[in-house]
C-alpha positions in Angstrom: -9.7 3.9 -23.6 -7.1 1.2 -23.1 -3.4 1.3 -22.3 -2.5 0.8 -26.2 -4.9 4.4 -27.2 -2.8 6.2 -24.2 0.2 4.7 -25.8 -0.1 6.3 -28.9 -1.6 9.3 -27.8 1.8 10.1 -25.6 5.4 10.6 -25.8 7.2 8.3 -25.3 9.0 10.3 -22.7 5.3 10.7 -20.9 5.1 7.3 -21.3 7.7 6.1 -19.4 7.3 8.7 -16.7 4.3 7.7 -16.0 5.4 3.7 -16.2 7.9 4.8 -13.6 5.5 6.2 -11.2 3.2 3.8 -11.2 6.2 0.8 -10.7 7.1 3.0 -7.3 3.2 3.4 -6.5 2.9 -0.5 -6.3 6.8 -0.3 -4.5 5.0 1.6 -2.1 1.9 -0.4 -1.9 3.8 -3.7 -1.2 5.9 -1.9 1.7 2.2 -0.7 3.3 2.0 -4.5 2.9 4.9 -5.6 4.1 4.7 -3.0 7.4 1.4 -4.1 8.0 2.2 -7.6 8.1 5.0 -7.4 10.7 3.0 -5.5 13.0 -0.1 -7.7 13.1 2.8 -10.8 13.3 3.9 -9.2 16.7 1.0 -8.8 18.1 0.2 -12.7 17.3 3.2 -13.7 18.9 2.8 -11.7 21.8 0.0 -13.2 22.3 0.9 -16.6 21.7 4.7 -16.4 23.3 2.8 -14.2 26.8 -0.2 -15.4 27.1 -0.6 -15.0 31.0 0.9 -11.8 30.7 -1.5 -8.7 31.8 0.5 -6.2 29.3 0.8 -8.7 26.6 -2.9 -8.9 25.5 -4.2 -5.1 25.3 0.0 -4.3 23.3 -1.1 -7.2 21.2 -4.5 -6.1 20.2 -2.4 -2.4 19.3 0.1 -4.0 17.5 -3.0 -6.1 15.4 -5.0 -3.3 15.2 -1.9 -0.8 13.7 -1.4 -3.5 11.2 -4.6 -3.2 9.9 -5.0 0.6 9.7 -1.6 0.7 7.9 -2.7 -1.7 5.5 -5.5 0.3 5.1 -4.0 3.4 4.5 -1.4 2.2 2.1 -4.7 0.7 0.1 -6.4 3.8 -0.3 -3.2 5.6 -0.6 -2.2 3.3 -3.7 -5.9 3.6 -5.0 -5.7 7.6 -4.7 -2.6 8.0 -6.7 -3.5 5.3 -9.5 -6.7 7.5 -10.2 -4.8 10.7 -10.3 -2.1 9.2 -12.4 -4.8 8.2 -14.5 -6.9 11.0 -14.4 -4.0 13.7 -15.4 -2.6 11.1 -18.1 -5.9 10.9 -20.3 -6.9 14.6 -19.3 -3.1 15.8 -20.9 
């Protein structure tokens, strides 16, 4: 079934419920992004600005390693609710 069969199945009302959830899903998604991006940045410039430090190298590796589970998360977060939304939309 594609978007235009939902459509016209729908309310409009429904419809743009549903548009709006989804536009704060990806809002969502792209902060995830955006988080998980700044941590992995500090922990590249720690290593790169404190090289010969002895804390700067395992805090780096935290900081990397936090922006990848966050990025994660948000991902399967964002995947969860997109086959919910769509799994309750065609169901109704």
């Amino acid at each position: 079934m594609d978007d235009k069969d939902i459509a016209n199945q729908t309310p409009v009302r429904d419809q743009l419920s549903l548009n709006r959830t989804q536009l704060a899903n990806e809002r969502t998604v792209l902060a995830y992004v955006r988080t998980s991006l700044l941590l992995a940045a500090t922990g590249v410039t720690l290593l790169k600005f404190y090289p010969t430090k002895a804390w700067s190298i395992p805090i780096s590796w935290i900081f990397i390693c936090l922006g990848v589970a966050v990025l994660f998360v948000g991902l399967a977060r964002f995947r969860r609710l997109s086959a919910e939304l769509q799994k309750q939309f065609l169901n109704d």
